[in-house]
C-alpha positions in Angstrom: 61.7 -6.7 -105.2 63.0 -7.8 -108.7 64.2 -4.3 -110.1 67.9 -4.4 -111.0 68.0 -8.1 -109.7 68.7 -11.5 -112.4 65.7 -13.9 -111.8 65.9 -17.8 -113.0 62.8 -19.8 -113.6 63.2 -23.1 -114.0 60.6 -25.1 -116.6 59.7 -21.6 -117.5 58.1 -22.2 -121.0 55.4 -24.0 -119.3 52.0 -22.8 -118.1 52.9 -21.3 -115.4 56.9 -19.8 -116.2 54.9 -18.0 -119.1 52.6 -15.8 -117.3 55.3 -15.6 -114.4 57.7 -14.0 -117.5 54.6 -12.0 -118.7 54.1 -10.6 -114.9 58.0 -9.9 -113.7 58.7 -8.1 -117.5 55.5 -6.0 -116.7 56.0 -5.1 -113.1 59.7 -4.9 -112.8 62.6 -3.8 -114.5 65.0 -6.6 -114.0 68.5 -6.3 -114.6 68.2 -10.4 -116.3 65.1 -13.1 -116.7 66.9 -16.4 -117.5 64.4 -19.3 -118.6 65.8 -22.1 -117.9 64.1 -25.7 -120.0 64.3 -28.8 -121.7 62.6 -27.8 -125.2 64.1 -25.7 -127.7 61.2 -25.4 -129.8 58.9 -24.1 -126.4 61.7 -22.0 -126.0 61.9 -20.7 -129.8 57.8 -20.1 -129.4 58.4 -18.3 -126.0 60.8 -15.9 -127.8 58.6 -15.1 -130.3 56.5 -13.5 -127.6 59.0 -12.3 -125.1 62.3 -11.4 -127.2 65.8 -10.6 -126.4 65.6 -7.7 -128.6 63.0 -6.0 -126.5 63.0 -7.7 -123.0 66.2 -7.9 -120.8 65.4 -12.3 -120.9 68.0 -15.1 -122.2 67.0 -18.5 -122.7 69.1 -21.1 -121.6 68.8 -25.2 -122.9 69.2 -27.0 -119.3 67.9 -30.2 -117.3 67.3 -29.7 -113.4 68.7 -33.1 -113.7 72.5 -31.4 -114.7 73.7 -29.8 -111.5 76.7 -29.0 -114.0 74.5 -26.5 -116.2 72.6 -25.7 -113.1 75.9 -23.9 -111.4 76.8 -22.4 -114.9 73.0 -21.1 -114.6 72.8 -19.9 -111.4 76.1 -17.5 -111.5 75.2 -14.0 -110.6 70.8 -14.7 -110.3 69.2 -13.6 -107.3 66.2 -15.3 -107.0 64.9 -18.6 -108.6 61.3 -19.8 -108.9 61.2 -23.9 -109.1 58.6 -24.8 -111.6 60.0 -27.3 -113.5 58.5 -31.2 -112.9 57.5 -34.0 -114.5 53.0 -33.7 -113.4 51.8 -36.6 -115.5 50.2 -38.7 -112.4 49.3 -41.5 -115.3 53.1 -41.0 -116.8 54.9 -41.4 -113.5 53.4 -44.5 -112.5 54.6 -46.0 -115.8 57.9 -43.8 -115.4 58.9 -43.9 -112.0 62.4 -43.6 -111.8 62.4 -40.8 -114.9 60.3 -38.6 -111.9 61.8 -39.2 -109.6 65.1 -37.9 -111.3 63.9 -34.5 -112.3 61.2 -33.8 -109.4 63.9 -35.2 -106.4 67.1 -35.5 -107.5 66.4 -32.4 -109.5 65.2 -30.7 -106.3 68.6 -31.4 -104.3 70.7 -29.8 -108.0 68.8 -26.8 -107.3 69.3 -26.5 -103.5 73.2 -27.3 -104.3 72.9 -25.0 -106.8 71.8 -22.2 -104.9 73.7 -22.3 -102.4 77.1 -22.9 -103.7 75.8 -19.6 -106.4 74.7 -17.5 -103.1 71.4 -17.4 -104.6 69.5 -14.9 -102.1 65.9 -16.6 -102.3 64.7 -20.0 -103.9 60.8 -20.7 -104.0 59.3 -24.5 -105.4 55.7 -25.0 -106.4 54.1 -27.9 -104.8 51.1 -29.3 -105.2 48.2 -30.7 -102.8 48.8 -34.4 -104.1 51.9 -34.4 -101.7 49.6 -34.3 -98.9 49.4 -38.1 -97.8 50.7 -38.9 -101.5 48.6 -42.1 -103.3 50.7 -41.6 -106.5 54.5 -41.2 -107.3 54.0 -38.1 -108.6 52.7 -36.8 -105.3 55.4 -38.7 -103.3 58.5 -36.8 -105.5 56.4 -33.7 -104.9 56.2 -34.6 -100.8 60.1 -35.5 -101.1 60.5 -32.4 -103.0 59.1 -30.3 -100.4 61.0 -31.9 -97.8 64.7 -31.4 -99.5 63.1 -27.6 -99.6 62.4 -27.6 -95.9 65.1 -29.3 -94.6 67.7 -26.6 -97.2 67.4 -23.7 -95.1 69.4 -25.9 -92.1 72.1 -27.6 -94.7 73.0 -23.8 -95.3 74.2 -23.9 -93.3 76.1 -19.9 -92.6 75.0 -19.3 -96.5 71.9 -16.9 -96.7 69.9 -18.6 -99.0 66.6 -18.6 -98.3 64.5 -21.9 -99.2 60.6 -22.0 -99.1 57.7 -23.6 -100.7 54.1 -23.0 -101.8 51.4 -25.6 -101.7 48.5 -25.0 -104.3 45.7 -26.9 -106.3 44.6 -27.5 -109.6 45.2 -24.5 -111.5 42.7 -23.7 -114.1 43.6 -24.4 -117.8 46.9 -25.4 -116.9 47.9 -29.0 -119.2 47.4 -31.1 -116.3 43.9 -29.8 -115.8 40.8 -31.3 -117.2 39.2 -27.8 -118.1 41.4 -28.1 -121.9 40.1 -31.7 -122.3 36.5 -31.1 -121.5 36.6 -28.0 -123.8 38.3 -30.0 -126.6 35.6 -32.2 -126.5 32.5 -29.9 -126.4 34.5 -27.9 -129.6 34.3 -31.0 -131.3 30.3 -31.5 -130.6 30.5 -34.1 -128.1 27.5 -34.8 -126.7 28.6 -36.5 -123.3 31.6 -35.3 -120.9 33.5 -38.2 -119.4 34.2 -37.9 -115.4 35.6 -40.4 -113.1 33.6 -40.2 -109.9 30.3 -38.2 -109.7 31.4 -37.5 -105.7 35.3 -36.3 -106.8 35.8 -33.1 -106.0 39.2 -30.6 -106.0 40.4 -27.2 -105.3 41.0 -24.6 -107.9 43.2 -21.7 -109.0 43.5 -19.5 -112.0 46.7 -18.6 -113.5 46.7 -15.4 -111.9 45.9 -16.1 -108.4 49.2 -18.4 -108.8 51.5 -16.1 -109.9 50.4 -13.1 -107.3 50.6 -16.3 -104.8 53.9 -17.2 -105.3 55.6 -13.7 -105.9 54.1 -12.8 -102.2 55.5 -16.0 -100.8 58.6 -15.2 -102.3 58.6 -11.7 -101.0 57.7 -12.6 -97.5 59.5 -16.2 -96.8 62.1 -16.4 -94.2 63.1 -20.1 -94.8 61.8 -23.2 -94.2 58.1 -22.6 -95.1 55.8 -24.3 -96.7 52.8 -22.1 -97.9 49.2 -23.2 -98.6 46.7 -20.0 -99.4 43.0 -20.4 -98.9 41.2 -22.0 -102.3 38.3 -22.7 -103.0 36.5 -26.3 -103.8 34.5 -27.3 -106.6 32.6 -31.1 -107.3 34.1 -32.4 -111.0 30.2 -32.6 -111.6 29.8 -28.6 -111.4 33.2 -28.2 -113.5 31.3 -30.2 -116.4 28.3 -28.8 -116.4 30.0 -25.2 -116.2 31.5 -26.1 -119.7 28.6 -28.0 -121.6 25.4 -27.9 -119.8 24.0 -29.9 -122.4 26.2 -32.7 -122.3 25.5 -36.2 -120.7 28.2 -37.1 -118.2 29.5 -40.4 -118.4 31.1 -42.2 -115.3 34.4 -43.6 -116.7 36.2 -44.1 -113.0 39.1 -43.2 -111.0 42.9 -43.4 -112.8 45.0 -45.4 -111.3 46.9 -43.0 -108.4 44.1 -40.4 -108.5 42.2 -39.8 -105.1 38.4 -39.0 -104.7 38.9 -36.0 -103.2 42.2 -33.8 -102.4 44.2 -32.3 -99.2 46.2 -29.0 -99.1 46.6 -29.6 -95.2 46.7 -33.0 -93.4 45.7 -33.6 -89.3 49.3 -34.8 -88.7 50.7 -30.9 -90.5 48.4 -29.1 -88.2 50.4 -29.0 -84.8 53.2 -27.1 -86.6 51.0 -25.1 -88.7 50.1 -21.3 -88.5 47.3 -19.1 -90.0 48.8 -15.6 -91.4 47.4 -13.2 -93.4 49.7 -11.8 -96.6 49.0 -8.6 -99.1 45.6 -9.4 -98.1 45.2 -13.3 -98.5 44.9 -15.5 -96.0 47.5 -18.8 -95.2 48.5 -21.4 -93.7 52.0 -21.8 -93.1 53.5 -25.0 -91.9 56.4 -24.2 -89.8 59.7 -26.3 -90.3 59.7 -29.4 -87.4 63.4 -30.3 -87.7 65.5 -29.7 -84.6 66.6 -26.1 -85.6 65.5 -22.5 -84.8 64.6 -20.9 -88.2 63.7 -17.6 -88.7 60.6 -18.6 -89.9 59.6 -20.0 -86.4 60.5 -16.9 -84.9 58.7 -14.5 -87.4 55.4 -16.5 -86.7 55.7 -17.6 -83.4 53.2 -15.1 -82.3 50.5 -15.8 -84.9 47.4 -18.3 -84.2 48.2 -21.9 -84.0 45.1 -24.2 -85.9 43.9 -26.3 -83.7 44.8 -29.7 -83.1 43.0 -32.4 -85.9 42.7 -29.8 -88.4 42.7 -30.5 -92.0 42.2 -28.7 -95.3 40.1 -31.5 -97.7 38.2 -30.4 -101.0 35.3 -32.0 -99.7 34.6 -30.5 -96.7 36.0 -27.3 -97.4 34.0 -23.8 -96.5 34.6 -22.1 -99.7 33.0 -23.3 -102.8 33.1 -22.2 -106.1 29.6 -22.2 -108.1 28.9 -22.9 -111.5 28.2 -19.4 -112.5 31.6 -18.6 -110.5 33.7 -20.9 -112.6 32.0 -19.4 -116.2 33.0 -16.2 -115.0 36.7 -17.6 -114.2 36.5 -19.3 -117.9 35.5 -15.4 -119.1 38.1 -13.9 -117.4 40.9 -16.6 -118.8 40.0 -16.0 -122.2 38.6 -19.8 -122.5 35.9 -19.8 -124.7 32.7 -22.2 -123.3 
């Protein structure tokens, strides 16, 4: 899908623009990858590993906040993966108009953006705290998704495709707890700290996350939000998957942090679909504005969920064990 065509991913020196680079430079010979960020020294260290000396990649200095250097950025690019955000929950309660700059405002630059660049396909990462958001950070992540949907109408005759995936924690990432809990247990800790022995989420690795999103990307028609099947796993299990040995000490919930998380609320489930992808199965939530898409037409003929249901951590029917999370720490190189 990408050979010969320029690819722009915006907050691409973080977690997950990095492996994205390291996956599109291995599987496809791209005509240009343009990583597109705020930090200069991120991007200096990302060149060091990926280089414009041996990889067809540029790195350009650039704010999703500047629709200005957003145009500039877009002339001529194909496809653009939307991963830049401001995912501090703690840091966007204390913050709030600084998130909602880059994670709405920033949202309608790129959709402008896009279009006005006849961009041919545009795909943002959500996350499952937009689902009945507690937080702000969840709520510019449910507006997000919503500019998203709603893009693929104010297209209007443009054929710029819009779509979004909807995933969990991923595993490692900087917003996860795995790097803090292994910090600690590095430094001998003897105790773990948790906030609430009945909190549970769902998780992702790295990997899974990148395959998900480039077979979104490959198979969205506009409109689309996509939430594959994850698995669950109680913050109790993720502790004692790290340090066995270690006392757990109950320190309680952060402000804006749920007990346990949705990827799919009751009221979503009358427009949602279950599909099946390269193999994975998902739910797709069909757009509910007052237009045809093609996305309602491509799925129209797949199963409907049925009425009431929901996707929660904590009564989910996949569950990851603590053997099954080691093994995920083996196979991401983290060291437990």
């Amino acid at each position: 899908m990408f050979n010969d065509k320029a690819v722009l991913i915006t907050g691409g020196t973080g977690t997950f623009g990095k492996k994205y680079t390291e996956y599109i430079l291995k599987n496809f010979k791209v005509r240009k990858l343009i990583i597109l960020s705020r930090d200069e020294f991120k991007q200096y260290e990302m060149s060091q590993v990926f280089s414009r000396q041996q990889y067809p990649i540029r790195y350009f200095l650039g704010d999703v906040r500047d629709k200005d250097r957003l145009l500039r950025a877009f002339d001529g690019v194909d496809y653009v993966i939307h991963a830049a955000a401001l995912k501090h929950v703690p840091a966007a309660e204390y913050n709030p108009f600084e998130a909602v700059k880059t994670n709405i405002i920033g949202a309608q630059n790129i959709v402008e953006a896009a279009i006005d660049k006849g961009v041919k396909k545009v795909i943002a990462l959500s996350t499952d705290k937009a689902v009945s958001p507690i937080n702000l950070y969840g709520a510019t992540k449910l507006s997000m998704e919503k500019i998203f949907v709603a893009a693929s109408s104010y297209a209007g005759w443009k054929d710029t495709i819009f779509t979004v995936v909807r995933y969990g924690n991923v595993i490692g990432s900087r917003g996860s707890v795995v790097p803090l809990f292994l910090c600690l247990k590095k430094k001998g800790a003897k105790e773990l700290p948790i906030t609430d022995e009945r909190m549970t989420r769902f998780w992702i690795t790295i990997e899974e996350a990148v395959e998900i999103v480039h077979h979104v990307l490959e198979h969205a028609h506009g409109g689309e939000v996509f939430i594959p099947k994850l698995p669950s796993m109680k913050i109790i299990d993720l502790a004692n998957a790290i340090c066995e040995e270690c006392k757990l000490k109950v320190v309680g919930i952060r402000v804006g942090e749920k007990l346990h998380e949705s990827l799919l609320s009751m009221d979503e489930a009358s427009t949602t679909v279950h599909v099946s992808l390269s193999g994975r199965d998902y739910f797709v939530i069909l757009p509910d504005i007052h237009f045809e898409s093609r996305a309602t037409s491509k799925y129209k003929h797949n199963r409907i969920v049925p009425p009431g249901f929901t996707i929660r951590s904590d009564i989910n029917d996949s569950w990851l064990t603590v053997q099954e999370m080691r093994d995920l720490f083996e196979k991401e190189n983290f060291c437990v």
